[in-house]
C-alpha positions as CSV (number, residue, x, y, z in Angstrom):
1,X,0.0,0.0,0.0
2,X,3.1,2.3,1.4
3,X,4.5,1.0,-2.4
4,X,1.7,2.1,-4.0
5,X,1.3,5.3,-2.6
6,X,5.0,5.9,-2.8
7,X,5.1,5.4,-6.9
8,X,2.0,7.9,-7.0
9,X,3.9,10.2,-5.3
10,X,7.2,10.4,-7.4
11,X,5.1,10.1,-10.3
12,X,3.1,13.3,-9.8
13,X,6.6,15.0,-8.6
14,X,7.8,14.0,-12.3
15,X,4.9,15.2,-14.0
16,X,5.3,18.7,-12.2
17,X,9.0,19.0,-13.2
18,X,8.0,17.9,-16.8
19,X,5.6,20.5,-16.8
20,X,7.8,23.0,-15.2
21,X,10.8,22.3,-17.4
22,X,8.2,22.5,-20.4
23,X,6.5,25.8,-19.4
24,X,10.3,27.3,-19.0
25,X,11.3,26.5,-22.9
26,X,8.1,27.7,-24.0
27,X,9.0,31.0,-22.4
28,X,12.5,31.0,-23.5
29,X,11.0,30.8,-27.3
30,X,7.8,32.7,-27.0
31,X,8.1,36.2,-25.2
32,X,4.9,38.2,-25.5
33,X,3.7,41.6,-23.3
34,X,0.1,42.0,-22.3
35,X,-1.2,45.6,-21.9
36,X,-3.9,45.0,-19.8
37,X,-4.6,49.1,-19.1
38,X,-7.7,50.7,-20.2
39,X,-6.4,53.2,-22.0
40,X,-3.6,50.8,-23.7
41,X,-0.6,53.1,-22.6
42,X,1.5,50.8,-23.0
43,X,1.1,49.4,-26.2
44,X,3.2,51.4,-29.0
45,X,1.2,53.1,-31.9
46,X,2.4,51.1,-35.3
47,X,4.3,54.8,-36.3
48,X,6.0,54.6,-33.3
49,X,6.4,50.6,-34.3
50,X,7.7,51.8,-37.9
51,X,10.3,54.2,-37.0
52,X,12.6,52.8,-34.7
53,X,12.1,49.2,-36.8
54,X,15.1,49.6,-39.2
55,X,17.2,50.6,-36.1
56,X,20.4,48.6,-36.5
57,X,22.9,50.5,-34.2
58,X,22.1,51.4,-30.5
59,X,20.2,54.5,-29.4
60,X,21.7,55.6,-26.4
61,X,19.5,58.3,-24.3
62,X,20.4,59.8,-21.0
63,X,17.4,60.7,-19.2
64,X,17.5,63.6,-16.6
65,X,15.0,62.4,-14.2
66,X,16.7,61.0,-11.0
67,X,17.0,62.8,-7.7
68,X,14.6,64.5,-5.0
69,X,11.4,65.2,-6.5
70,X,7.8,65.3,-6.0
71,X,5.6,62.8,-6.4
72,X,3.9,63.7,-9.4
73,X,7.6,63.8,-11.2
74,X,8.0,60.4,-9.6
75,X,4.8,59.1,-11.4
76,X,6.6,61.0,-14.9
77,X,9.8,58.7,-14.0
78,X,8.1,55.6,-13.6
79,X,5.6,56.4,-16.8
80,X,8.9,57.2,-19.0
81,X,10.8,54.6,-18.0
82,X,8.0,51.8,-18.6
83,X,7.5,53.6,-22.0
84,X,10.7,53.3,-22.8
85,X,11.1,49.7,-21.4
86,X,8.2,49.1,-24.7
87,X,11.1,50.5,-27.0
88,X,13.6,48.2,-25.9
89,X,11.5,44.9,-25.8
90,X,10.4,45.9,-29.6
91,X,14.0,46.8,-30.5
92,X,16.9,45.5,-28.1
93,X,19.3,48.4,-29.5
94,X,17.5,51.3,-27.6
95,X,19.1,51.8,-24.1
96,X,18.8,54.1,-21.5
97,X,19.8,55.4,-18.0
98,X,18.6,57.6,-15.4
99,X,21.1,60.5,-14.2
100,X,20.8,63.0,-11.6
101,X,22.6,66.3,-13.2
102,X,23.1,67.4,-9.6
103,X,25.2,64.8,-8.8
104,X,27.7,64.9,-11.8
105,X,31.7,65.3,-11.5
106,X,31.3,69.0,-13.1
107,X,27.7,70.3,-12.5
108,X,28.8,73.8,-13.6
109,X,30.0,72.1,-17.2
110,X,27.0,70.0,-17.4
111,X,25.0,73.1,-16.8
112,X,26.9,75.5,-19.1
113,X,26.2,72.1,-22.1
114,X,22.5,72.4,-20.7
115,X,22.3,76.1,-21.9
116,X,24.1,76.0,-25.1
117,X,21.7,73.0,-26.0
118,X,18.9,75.1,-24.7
119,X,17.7,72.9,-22.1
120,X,16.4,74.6,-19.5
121,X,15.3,73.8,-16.1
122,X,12.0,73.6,-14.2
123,X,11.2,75.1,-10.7
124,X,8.8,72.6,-9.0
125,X,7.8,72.7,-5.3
126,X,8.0,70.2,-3.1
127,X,5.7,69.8,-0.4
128,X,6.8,67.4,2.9
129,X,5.5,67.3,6.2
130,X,4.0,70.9,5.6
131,X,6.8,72.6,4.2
132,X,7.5,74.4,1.2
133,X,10.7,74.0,-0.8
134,X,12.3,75.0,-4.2
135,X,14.0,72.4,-6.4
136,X,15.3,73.1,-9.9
137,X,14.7,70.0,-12.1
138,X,15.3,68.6,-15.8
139,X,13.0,66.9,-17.6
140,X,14.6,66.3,-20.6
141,X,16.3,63.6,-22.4
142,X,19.3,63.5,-25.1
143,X,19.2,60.3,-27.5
144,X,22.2,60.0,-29.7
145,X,22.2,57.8,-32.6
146,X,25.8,57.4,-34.5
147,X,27.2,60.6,-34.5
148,X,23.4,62.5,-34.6
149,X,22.3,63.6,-31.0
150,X,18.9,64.9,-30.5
151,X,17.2,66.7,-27.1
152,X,13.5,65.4,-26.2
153,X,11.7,67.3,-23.7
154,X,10.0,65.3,-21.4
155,X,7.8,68.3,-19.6
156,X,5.2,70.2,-21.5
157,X,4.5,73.6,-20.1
158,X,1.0,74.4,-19.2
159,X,-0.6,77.9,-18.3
160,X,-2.0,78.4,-14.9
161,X,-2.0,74.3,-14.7
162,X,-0.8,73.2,-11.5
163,X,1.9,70.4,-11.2
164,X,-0.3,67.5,-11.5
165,X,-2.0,68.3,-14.7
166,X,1.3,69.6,-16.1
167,X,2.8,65.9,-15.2
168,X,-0.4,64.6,-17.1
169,X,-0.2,66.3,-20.0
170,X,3.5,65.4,-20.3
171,X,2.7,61.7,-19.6
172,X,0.2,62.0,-22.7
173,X,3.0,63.2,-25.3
174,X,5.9,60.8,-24.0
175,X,5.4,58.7,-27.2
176,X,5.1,61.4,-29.4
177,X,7.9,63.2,-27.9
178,X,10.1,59.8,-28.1
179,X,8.9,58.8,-31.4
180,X,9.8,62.4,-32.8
181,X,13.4,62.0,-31.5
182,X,14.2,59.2,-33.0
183,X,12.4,60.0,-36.4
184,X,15.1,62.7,-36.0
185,X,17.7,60.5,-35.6
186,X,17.3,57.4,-37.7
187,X,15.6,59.4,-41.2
188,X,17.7,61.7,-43.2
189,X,15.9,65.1,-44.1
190,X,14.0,64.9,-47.3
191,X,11.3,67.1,-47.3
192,X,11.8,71.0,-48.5
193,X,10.3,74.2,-47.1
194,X,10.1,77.7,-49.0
195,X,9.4,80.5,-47.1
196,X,8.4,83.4,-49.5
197,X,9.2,86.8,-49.2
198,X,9.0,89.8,-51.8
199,X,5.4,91.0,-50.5
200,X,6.4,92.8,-47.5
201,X,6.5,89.4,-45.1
202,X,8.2,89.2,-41.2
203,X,12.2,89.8,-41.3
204,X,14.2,86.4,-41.2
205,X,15.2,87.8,-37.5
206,X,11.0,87.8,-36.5
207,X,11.0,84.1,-37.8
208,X,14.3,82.9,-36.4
209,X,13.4,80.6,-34.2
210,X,10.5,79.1,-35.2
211,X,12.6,78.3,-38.7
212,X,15.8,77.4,-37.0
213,X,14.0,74.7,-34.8
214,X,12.5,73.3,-37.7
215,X,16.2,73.0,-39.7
216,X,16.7,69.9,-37.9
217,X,14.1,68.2,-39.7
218,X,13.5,70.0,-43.3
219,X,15.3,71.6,-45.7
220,X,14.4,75.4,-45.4
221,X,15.3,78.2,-48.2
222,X,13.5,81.5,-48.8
223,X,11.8,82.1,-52.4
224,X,11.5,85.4,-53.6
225,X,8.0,85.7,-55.8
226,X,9.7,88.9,-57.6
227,X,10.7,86.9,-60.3
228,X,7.2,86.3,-61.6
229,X,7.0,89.5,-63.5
230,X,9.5,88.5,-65.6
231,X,10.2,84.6,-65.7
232,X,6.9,83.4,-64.4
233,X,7.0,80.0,-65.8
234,X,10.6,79.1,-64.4
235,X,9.4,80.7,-61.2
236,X,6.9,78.1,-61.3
237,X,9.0,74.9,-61.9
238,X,10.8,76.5,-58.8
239,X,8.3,76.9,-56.7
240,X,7.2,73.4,-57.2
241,X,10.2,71.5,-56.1
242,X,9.0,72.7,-52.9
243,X,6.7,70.7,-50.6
244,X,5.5,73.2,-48.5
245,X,5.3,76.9,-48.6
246,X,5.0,79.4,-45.5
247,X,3.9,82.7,-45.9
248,X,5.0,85.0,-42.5
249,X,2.6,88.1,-42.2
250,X,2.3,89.5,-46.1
251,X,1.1,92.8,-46.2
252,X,2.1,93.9,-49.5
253,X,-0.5,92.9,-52.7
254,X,0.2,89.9,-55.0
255,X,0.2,90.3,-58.5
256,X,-2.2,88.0,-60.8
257,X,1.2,86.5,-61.9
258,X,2.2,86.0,-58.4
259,X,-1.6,84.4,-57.3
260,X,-1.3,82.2,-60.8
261,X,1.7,80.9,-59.9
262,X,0.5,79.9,-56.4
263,X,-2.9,78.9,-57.5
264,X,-1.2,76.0,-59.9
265,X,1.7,75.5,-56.8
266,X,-1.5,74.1,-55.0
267,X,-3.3,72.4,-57.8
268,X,0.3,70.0,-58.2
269,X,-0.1,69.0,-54.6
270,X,1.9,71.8,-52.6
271,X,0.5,72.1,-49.2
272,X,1.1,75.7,-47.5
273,X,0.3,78.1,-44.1
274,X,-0.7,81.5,-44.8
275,X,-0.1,83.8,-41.5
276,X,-2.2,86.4,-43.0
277,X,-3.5,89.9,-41.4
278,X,-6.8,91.7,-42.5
279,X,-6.2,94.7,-41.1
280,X,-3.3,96.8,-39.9
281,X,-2.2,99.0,-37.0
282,X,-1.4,102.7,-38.7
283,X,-0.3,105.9,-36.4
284,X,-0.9,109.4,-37.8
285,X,2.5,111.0,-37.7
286,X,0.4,114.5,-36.9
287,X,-2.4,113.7,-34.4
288,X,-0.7,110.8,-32.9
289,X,-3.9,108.8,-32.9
290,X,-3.7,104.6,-33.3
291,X,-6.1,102.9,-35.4
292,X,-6.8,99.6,-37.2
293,X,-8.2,100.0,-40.9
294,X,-8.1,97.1,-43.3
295,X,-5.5,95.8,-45.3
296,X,-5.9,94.4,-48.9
297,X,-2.9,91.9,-50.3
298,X,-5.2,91.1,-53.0
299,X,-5.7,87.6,-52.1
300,X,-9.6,87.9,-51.1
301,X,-11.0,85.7,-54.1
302,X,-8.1,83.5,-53.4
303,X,-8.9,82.5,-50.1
304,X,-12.5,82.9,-51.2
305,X,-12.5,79.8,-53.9
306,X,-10.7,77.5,-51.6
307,X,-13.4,77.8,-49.1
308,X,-12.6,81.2,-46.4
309,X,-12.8,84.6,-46.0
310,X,-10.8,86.5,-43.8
311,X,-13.0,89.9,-42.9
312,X,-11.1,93.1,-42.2
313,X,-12.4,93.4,-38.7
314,X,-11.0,92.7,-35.0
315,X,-11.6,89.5,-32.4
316,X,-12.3,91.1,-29.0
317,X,-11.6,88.6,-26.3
318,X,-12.4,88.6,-22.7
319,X,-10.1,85.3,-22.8
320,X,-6.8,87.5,-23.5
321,X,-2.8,87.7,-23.4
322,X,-2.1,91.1,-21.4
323,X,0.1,93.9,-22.4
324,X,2.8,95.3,-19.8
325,X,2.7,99.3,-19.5
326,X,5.0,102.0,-17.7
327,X,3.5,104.4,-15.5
328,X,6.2,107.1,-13.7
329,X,9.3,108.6,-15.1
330,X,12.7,107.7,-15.6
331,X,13.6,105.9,-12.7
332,X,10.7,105.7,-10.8
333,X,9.1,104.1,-13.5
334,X,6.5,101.4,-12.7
335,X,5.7,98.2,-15.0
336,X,1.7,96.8,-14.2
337,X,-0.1,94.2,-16.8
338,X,-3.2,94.9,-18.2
339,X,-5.9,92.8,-19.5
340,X,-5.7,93.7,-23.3
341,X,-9.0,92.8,-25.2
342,X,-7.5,92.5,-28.5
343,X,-4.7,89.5,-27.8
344,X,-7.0,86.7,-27.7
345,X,-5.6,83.4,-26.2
346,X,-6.7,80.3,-27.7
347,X,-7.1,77.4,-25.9
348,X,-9.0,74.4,-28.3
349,X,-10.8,71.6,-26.9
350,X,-10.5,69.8,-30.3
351,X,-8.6,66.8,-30.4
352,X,-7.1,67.0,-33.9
353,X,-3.1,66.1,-33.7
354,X,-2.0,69.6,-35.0
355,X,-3.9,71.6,-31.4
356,X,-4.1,68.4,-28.8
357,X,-2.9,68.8,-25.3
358,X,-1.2,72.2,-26.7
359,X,-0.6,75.4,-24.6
360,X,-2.7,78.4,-25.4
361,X,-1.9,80.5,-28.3
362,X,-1.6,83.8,-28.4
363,X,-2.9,86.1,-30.7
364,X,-2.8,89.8,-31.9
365,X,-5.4,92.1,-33.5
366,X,-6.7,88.7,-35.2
367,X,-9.4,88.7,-37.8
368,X,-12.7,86.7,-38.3
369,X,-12.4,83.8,-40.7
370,X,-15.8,83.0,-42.0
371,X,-16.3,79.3,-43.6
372,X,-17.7,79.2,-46.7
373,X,-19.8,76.1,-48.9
374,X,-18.0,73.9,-51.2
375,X,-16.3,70.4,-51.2
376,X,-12.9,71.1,-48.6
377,X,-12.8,69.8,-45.3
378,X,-12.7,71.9,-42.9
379,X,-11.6,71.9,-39.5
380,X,-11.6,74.9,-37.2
381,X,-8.2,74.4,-35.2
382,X,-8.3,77.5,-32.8
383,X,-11.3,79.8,-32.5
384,X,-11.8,82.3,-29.6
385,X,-13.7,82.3,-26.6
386,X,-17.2,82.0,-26.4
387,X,-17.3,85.6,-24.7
388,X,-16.1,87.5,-27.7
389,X,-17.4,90.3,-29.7
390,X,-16.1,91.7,-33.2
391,X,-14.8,95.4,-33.9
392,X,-15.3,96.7,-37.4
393,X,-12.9,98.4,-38.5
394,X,-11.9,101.2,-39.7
395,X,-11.6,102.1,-35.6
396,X,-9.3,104.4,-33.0
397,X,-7.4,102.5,-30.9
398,X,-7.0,104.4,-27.7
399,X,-5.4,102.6,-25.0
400,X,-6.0,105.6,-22.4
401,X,-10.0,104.2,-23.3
402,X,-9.4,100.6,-23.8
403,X,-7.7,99.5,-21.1
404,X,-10.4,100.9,-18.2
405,X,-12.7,99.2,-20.5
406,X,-11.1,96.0,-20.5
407,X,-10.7,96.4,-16.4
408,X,-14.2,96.6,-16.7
409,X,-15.1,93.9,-18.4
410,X,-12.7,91.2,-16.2
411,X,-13.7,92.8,-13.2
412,X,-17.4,93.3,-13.4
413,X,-17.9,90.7,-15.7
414,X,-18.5,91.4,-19.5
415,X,-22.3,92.7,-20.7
416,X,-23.7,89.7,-22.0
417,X,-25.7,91.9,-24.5
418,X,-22.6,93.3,-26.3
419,X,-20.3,90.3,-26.1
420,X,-22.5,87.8,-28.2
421,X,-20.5,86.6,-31.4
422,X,-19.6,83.2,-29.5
423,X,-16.8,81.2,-30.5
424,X,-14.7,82.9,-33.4
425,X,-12.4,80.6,-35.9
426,X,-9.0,82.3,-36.4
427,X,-7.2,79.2,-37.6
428,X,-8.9,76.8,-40.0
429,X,-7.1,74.0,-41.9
430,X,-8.1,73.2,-45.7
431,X,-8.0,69.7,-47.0
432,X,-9.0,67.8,-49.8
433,X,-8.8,68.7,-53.9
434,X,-8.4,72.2,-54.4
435,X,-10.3,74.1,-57.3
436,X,-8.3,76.6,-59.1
437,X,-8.8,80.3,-58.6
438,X,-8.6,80.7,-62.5
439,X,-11.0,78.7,-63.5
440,X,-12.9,80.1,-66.8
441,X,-10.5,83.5,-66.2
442,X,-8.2,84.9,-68.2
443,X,-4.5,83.9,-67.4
444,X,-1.9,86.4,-66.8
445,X,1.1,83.8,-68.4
446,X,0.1,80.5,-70.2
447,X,1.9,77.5,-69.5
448,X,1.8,73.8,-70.9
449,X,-0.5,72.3,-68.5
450,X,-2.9,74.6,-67.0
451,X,-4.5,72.5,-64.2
452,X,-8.5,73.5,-62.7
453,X,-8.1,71.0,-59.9
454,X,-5.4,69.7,-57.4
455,X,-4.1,66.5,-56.3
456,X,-5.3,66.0,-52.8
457,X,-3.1,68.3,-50.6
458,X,-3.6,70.5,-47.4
459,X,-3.5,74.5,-46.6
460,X,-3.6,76.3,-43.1
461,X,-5.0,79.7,-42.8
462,X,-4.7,81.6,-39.9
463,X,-5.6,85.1,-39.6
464,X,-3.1,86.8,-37.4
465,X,0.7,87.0,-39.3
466,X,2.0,87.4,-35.4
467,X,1.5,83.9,-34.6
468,X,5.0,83.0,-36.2
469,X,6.8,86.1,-34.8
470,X,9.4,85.4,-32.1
471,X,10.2,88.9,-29.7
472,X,14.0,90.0,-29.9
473,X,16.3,90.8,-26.7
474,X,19.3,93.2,-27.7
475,X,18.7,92.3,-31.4
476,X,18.5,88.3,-30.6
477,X,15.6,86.2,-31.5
478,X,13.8,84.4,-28.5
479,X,12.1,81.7,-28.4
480,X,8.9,81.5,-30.5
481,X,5.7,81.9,-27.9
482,X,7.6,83.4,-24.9
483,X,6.8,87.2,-24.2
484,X,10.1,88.5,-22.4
485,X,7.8,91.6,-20.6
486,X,5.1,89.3,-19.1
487,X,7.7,86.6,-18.4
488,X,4.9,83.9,-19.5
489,X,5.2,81.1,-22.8
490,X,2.3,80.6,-25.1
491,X,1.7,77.3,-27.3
492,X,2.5,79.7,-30.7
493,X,5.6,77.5,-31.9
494,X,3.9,74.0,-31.0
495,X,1.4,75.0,-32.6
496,X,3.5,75.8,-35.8
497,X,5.8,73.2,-35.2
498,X,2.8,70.5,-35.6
499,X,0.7,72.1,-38.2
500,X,4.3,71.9,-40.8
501,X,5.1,68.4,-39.0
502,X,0.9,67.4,-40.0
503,X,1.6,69.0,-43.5
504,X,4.6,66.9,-44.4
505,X,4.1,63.3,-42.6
506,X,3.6,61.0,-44.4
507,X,4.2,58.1,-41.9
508,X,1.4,58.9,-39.8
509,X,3.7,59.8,-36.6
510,X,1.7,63.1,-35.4
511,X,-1.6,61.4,-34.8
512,X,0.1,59.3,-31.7
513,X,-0.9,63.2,-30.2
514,X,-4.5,62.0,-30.1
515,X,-3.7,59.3,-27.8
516,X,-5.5,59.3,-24.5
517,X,-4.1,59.0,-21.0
518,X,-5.6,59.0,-18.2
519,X,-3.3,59.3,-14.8
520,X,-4.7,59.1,-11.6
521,X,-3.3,61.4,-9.0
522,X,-3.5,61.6,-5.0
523,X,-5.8,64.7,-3.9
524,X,-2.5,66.8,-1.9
525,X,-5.6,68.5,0.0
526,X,-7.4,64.9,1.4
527,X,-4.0,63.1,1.6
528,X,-2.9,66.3,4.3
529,X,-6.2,66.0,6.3
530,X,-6.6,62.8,6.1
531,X,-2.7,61.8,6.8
532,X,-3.2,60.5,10.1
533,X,-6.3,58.4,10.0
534,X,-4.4,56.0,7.3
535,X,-1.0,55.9,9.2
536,X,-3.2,54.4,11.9
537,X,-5.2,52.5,9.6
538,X,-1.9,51.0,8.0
539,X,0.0,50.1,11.0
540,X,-3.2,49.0,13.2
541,X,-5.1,47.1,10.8
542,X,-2.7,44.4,10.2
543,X,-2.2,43.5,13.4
544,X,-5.8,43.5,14.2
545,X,-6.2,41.3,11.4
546,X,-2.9,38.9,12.4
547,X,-4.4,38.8,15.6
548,X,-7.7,37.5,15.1
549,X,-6.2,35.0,13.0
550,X,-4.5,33.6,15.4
551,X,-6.8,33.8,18.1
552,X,-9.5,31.9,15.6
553,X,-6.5,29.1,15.0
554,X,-6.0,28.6,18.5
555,X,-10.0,28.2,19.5
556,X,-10.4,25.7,16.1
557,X,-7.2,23.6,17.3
558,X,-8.5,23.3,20.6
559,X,-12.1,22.3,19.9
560,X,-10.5,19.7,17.3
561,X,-8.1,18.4,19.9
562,X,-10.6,18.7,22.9
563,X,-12.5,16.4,21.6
């Protein structure tokens, strides 16, 4: 029986290590990952998949996220590194490390490499035990591929967010922040930009930044439409070996050579952003007064067939930038912000790829863009506020009037009978196949192949040219969206930066900026009143528990035994 019962024994013992010897080799062959999160974060989009595929060297990056921080830069850590651990499972050669810049052999060196690579660092607080401290953090990463070497910021700036949902929002464009970075890295610049002047657009110094950012990626080269009064047809062979063309804040009128030559630029496929104003700010030299009276670059009809009209009016925005103004003399002289009606911030809800989880963008003096019938879709990227009105124009601009006006309105709140145009658009994108401008018109210049529709392509129309234009400190350009005299950043060059990044993938990369994450977060405000109960909770709990499980062992043993 003992026999018996001994030969059952080993053979279930061998059937276990069978099994468990099995299960192991099936592992060692078959790896898989299981995403099991609602919102999939941790599952890479197939762009994401596509570009760091063909990866057949290592990727080194050196991630700046390790040291004393709080805990919502904790959760970023842990988010970026388990992101990143989804790079390396799908392609071994990607590596990374965690360093604490703080703690380096030369901090002052590593700081002085920070700055010339324009990485800048982050004041976060950190709350413990009810204090209040300062620490200087940076959430940024540099990948280096080869001999290439790319920064990837890791933090997306929010306005008037607090910590957590500036930590959320960053967690929701890791991928696309990553992905970007190595796109960078691993694809050779192919695409071309042409950024016209000739008709009175922004100086190269107003556009510096934005232009030089975008370097990295495209080939960029100013094109000069001049030429079309002489040599139109070469101008437009040259014109078309570019893929996109940008035009910065035109205010000077286009010639029907100039708008035939762009027309057929767009029916061959060339997408293109116009930063376009309808009016302009004019001073009389002799009275001194300000005023905004439209402005007419002769593109009206242009815009007009394709689907818009910009009017020559003026957004006035209760949701606004302000302006800084000096009161006092000389020395004494005081700096106070001011809300200023005409600088409306845009802050879209829409979830397209080009405006998602951006910061607000500022505008200023920005026209109406009315949407008109016909077969282009249309998709209203940033609009204004719903508590808006619009200014005709011709119109003095008196700040003496305007700004106790706009005090007013913020303060008392805005009269709901004057403020009733609702919700604005001042950016609209264009997509689909174009109709040509000269369809059925004369033609200023004939050329072989005169073409009424276009291949399926894209065009942006906003209507403020200052959205591109980057403020200058001692004749150096600053970075595109930060105004140096309110010391605050707007979303104008991530904006920009995704609307030319949407008009020339083709891989499908900027849509991983519609991915949703949602990231739970302690509520600092329960978690301080509340501190105490769980401590007790924690530490009492368990024992309670360990107690009466002993105390209900003992009483069973006994009455089994006592019998």
């Amino acid at each position: 029986m003992e026999k018996n019962k001994l030969k059952e024994n080993l053979k279930h013992i061998i059937l276990a290590l069978l099994l468990f010897i099995g299960v192991n080799f099936l592992a060692s062959k078959v790896y898989q990952r299981f995403d099991l999160t609602q919102d999939q974060r941790y599952t890479l989009s197939e762009a994401a998949k596509e570009t760091v595929a063909t990866v057949n060297s290592p990727i080194k990056i050196d991630l700046f996220l390790k040291g004393t921080f709080p805990p919502e830069f904790k959760k970023l850590k842990v988010e970026t590194e388990q992101l990143l651990e989804e790079f390396r499972s799908y392609n071994p050669n990607i590596t990374f490390e965690f360093i604490n810049p703080l703690e380096s052999d030369n901090p002052e060196a590593l700081q002085q490499d920070f700055i010339s690579r324009g990485i800048k660092g982050a004041q976060v607080e950190v709350r413990e035990n009810g204090k209040v401290s300062t620490e200087v953090v940076y959430p940024w990463a540099i990948a280096s591929y080869q001999e290439k070497t790319v920064k990837i910021p890791l933090l997306k700036n929010t306005l008037g967010a607090t910590s957590e949902e500036r930590v959320n929002n960053s967690i929701q464009n890791l991928e696309y922040a990553f992905t970007d970075g190595f796109h960078q890295l691993v694809n050779a610049k192919s695409k071309r930009i042409a950024v016209l002047k000739g008709n009175g657009e922004l100086d190269d110094r107003y556009v510096a930044d934005l232009f030089s950012t975008l370097r990295d990626n495209y080939f960029i080269a100013p094109f000069t439409l001049d030429s079309a009064a002489v040599a139109p047809m070469k101008t437009l062979e040259q014109i078309s070996t570019f893929d996109l063309i940008v035009a910065a804040k035109p205010v000077e009128k286009f010639s029907d050579s100039e708008r035939y030559i762009l027309d057929q630029y767009t029916m061959q496929g060339g997408a293109s952003i116009w930063l376009v104003d309808a009016t302009e700010i004019v001073q009389d030299p002799e009275s001194g007064i300000t005023a905004a009276i439209p402005l007419d670059i002769n593109l009206g009809d242009f815009f007009f067939k394709y689907g818009v009209r910009i009017n020559p009016n003026l957004v006035k925005d209760v949701y606004c930038a302000p302006i800084v103004l000096a009161s006092g003399e000389e020395q004494d002289s005081q700096y106070n912000k001011y809300p200023w009606l005409y600088n409306p911030l845009s802050s879209s809800a829409n979830e397209h790829p080009i405006v998602n989880n951006i910061e607000a963008v500022k505008f200023e003096y920005a026209s109406q863009i009315e949407l008109l019938p016909n077969d282009l879709t249309k998709t209203v990227l940033l609009s204004s506020s719903p508590i808006t009105r619009i200014q005709g124009t011709p119109v003095e601009i008196d700040v003496d009037k305007e700004i106790p006006y706009a005090l007013q309105v913020i303060n008392e709140g805005p009269d709901p009978a004057v403020f009733t145009a609702g919700e604005i658009p001042m950016a609209v994108l264009l997509e689909g196949e174009f109709p040509s401008v000269f369809t059925n018109r004369v033609k200023p210049f004939k050329i072989s192949e005169d073409k009424t529709s276009s291949a399926p392509t894209k065009m942006l129309v906003v209507s403020d040219g200052d959205v591109i234009k980057n403020q200058l400190e001692r004749g150096r350009p600053l970075e595109l969206g930060f105004d140096k005299w309110t010391n605050s950043f707007y979303g104008n060059k991530e904006f920009l930066l995704n609307a030319v990044n949407y008009m020339l993938d083709d891989s499908g990369l900027i849509n991983i900026r519609t991915k949703k994450i949602a990231v739970p977060f302690l509520d600092p405000q329960k978690t301080g009143t509340d501190r105490t109960q769980w401590q007790v909770i924690n530490i009492l709990l368990p024992l309670v528990l360990l107690a009466l499980f002993g105390f209900l062992y003992s009483y069973f043993r006994k009455r089994k035994y006592t019998r």
